[in-house]
C-alpha positions in Angstrom: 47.4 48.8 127.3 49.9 47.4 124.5 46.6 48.3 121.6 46.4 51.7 123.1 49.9 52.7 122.7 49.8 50.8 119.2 47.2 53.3 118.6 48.6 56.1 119.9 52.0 55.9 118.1 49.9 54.7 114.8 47.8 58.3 114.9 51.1 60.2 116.0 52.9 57.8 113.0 50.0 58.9 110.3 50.0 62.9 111.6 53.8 63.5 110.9 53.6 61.2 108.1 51.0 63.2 106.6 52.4 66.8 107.6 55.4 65.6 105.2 53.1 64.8 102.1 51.5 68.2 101.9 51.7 70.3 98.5 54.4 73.0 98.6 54.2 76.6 98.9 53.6 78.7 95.7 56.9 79.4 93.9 57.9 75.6 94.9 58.2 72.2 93.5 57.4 69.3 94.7 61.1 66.9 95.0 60.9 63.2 95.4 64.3 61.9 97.6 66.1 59.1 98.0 64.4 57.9 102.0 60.7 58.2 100.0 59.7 61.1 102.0 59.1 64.3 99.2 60.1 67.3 99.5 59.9 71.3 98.5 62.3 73.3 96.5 62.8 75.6 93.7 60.8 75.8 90.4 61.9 73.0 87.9 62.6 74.7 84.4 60.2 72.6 83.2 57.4 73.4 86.0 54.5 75.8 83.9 52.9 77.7 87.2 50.4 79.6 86.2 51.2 83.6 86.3 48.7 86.3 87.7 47.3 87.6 90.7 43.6 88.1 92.5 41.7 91.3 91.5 39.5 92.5 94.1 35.7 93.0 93.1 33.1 95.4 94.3 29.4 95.8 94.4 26.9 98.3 95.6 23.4 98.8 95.8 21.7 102.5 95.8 18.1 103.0 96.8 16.2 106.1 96.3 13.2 107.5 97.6 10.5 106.3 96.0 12.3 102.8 96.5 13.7 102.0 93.5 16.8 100.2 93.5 19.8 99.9 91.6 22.8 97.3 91.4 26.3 97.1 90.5 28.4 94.0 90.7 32.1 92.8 89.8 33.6 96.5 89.4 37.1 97.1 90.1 36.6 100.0 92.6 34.3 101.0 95.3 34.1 104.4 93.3 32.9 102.6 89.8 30.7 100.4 91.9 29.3 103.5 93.8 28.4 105.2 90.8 26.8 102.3 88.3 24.6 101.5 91.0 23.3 105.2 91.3 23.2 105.0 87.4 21.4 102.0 87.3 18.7 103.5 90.1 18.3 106.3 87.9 18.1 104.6 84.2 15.2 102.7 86.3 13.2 105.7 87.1 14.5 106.3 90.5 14.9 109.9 92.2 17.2 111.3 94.6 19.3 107.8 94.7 22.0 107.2 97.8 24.2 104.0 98.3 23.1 102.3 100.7 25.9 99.5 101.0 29.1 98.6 99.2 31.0 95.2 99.4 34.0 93.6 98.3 35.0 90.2 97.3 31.7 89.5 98.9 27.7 88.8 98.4 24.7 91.0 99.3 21.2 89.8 100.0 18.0 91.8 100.2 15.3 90.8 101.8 11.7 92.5 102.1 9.2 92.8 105.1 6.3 94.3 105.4 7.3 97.9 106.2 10.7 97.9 104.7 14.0 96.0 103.3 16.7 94.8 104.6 20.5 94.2 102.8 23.5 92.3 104.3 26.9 91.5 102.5 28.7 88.4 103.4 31.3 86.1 102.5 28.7 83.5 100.5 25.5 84.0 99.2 24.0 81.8 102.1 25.7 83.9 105.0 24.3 87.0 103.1 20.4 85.6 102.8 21.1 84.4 106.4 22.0 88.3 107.9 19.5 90.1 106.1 16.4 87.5 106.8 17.6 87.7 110.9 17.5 91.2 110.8 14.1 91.4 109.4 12.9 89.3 111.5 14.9 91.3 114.4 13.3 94.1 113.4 9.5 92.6 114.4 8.6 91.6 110.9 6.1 88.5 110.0 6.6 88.0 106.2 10.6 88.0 105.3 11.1 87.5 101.4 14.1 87.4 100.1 14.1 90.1 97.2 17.3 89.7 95.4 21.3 88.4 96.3 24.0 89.5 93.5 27.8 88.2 94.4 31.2 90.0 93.5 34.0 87.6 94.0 37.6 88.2 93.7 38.8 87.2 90.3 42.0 85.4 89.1 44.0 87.6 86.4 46.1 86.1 84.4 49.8 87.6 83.8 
């Protein structure tokens, strides 16, 4: 009994000794004090935090008839991503070209069956693959090949 509450008050010790140690919020330094146990305050003059914020990123892909496909990745705005993917469908021969999906701060995948393709954005690459290949195989397909992913993260600009 004596070793479980040991343990107990150990684990409980460790948990709030932890919770103390943690890295401070942005905008805060990190302040040693005189018990040990650190703590979060204003910016030290002498802190350099780095200035900027996250840009979000967009992608699209546009298909058109004949199948031809076009892609645009890392563009500032659905709108730009919308239309370099219809530009990039047509500068590769393709006619009568639609967007078929947009995503931000995300990936797509594409994956082909035998009577058709299937796209699906995600956060990763791997949850994108993952979508599109279930719903290929959803749709009653045998042979699922994964055609093509293309990733638009957010990006870090600097101030």
């Amino acid at each position: 009994m004596k070793k479980w509450v040991l343990g107990i008050s150990l684990l409980l010790t460790t948990h709030f000794a932890y919770a103390q140690m943690g890295p401070c919020p942005p905008g805060m330094s990190q302040y040693s004090s005189p018990n040990g146990i650190p703590s979060c305050g204003p910016l030290r003059s002498d802190y350099d935090q780095l200035q900027g914020h996250w840009q979000e990123q967009w992608g699209a892909l546009a298909i058109s008839s004949d199948g031809t496909t076009g892609w645009a990745s890392n563009q500032s705005s659905e709108g730009i991503a919308q239309e370099s993917a219809i530009e990039n469908c047509i500068s590769k021969g393709g006619t009568q070209c639609k967007v078929n999906l947009t995503y931000q701060n995300a990936c797509i995948a594409v994956v082909n069956g035998e009577n058709g393709g299937y796209a699906s954005s995600d956060a990763t690459n791997q949850k994108a693959i993952k979508r599109a290949m279930k719903s290929c195989k959803k749709a009653g397909q045998k042979h699922c090949e994964l055609l093509r992913t293309e990733c638009s993260p957010a990006k870090w600009v600097s101030n």
